[in-house]
Every structure is written in structure tokens, then in C-alpha cells.
N, C-alpha and C positions, 0 to 999 in steps of 0.2 A: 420684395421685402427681404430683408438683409436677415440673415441666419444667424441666431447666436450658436454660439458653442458653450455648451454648458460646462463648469469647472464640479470636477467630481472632487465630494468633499469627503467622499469614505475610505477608511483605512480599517483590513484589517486585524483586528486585535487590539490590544491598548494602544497608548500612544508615547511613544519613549519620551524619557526629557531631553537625549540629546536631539531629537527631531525639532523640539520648542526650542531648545537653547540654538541650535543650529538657524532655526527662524528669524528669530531673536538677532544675531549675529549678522544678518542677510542686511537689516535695515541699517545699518550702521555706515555703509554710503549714501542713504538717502537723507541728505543733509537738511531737507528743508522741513522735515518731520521732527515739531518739538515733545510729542507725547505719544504713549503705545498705552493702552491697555488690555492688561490678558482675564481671560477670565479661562479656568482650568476646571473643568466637572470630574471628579473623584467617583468613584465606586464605594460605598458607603457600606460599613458590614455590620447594618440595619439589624435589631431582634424583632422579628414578627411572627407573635404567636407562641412564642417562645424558642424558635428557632431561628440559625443564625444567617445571615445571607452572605456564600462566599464568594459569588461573581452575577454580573448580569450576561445573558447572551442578549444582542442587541440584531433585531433583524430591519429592514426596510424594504419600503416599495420602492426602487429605485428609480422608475419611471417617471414615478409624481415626485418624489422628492426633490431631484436636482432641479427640476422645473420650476418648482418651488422656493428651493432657498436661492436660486436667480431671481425670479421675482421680491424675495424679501433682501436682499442683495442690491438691488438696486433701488428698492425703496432705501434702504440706511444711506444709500450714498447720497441720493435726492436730497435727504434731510439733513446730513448732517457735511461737513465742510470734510473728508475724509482726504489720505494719501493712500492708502490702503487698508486692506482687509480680509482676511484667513478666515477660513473658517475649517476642522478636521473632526468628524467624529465617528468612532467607531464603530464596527460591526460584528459581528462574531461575540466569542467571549473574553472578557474583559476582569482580571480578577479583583476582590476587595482590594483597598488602593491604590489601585491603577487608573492614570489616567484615560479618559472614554471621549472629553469633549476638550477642542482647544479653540477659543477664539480671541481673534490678535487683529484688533484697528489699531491706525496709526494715522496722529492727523498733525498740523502745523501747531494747535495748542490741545491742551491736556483738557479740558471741557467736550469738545466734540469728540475723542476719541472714548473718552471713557462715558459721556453718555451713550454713545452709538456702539460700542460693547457692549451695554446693561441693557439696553434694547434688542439689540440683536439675537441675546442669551434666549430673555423673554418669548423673543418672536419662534425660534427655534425649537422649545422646547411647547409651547402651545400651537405649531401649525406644521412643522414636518413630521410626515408620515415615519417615525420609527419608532421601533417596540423592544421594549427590555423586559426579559423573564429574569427573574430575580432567582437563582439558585439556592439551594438551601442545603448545607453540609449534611443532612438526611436523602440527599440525590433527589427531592421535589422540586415544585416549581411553581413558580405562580407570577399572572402578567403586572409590571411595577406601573402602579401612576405614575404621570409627569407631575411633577410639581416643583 
């Protein structure tokens, strides 16, 4: 049985724009790619309770995770007609408006790419093991749904 190597999708800290932009830039010899889309998760400085949220720290299993978004990694390519496909999200702490999640298909026409981004998003956020405590400018904390 042939071994994968799993592609580690964690960074961390936020995720700079010139990392996306630099990404971004990468594809531009790959000529037969007519469509990219990005999808970017922000750090949201949410009032709960009436207190304010100024960062998430984001922890993972990392054992199950990678395992995992391999297996959902290969399901979007199954489905959808892809050239590529990113995926970076972060760990640690991550401040109010700072990028946390970046995912980047790229396919021959703009239909598969960007439904297979908005699935991907979906699949990511309801089946990898990662956890965000939501910080609160009071120095508390409390664990964030996905949603």
C-alpha cells in the first residue's frame, strides 16, 4: 500500500496577506487555470454578553486533523474538475481582524472552482478537529462554535 504524505495545513499565528498575495502570484504560470476562488475567515470582534472578543487562540488535534482534511482533500478533487488546491489555517492566537483561514481552488472554469471552495469551507469547519477560545478584553475566555 502506497504511503501518503500528508500536506500540513497549519500555520502559526494569523495569516499575512502577503503569504495570499504571494499565493496568488504562484498561479500565474499555470496557464490552463481559467478560475481561483479564495475564500479568507477573519477573526470577528463579536459582543458576547456584553463583552468584546479581541482574539481567538485556535488549538488542534493534529494527528486526526491532517488525516482528515486529506481524506476531505481528496473527496473535493473526486467531485469537482480542480487544478489545484490550498488550504492554511491557523493555530495559536490570532487577533480581531486577522486572517485565521485561507482557502484557494483553482480550476480550468470558474463554476468548479468556486463551488469546490464553498464546499470545502463547509466541510472544514463541520469535520476538522480544531478549537477556538474566543478571548475577551476582561482576560476571560470561552470555547467559540463553529458555525
Amino acid at each position: 500500500m502506497k504511503e501518503v504524505k500528508l500536506k500540513n495545513i497549519f500555520v502559526q499565528g494569523a495569516i499575512a496577506a502577503s503569504f495570499i498575495a504571494d499565493s496568488i502570484q504562484k498561479h500565474s504560470s499555470k496557464t490552463g487555470i481559467g478560475g481561483h476562488s479564495i475564500f479568507l475567515g477573519q477573526v470577528r470582534a463579536d459582543e458576547i454578553k456584553g463583552k468584546k472578543v479581541t482574539a481567538i487562540e485556535y488549538t488542534s488535534y493534529e494527528e486526526m486533523a491532517l488525516p482528515k482534511m486529506h481524506e476531505i482533500r481528496e473527496a473535493i478533487f473526486e467531485k469537482y474538475e480542480l487544478t489545484c488546491m490550498h488550504v492554511y489555517h491557523s493555530l495559536g492566537k490570532v487577533q480581531a481582524g486577522e486572517i485565521c483561514l485561507f482557502v484557494f481552488t483553482s480550476a480550468p472554469h470558474r463554476k468548479a472552482a468556486i463551488e469546490a471552495c464553498a464546499e470545502l469551507v463547509e466541510r472544514i469547519k463541520a469535520e476538522l478537529p480544531v478549537w477556538g477560545a474566543e478571548l475577551f478584553e476582561d482576560n476571560t475566555h470561552q470555547w467559540k462554535l463553529n458555525q
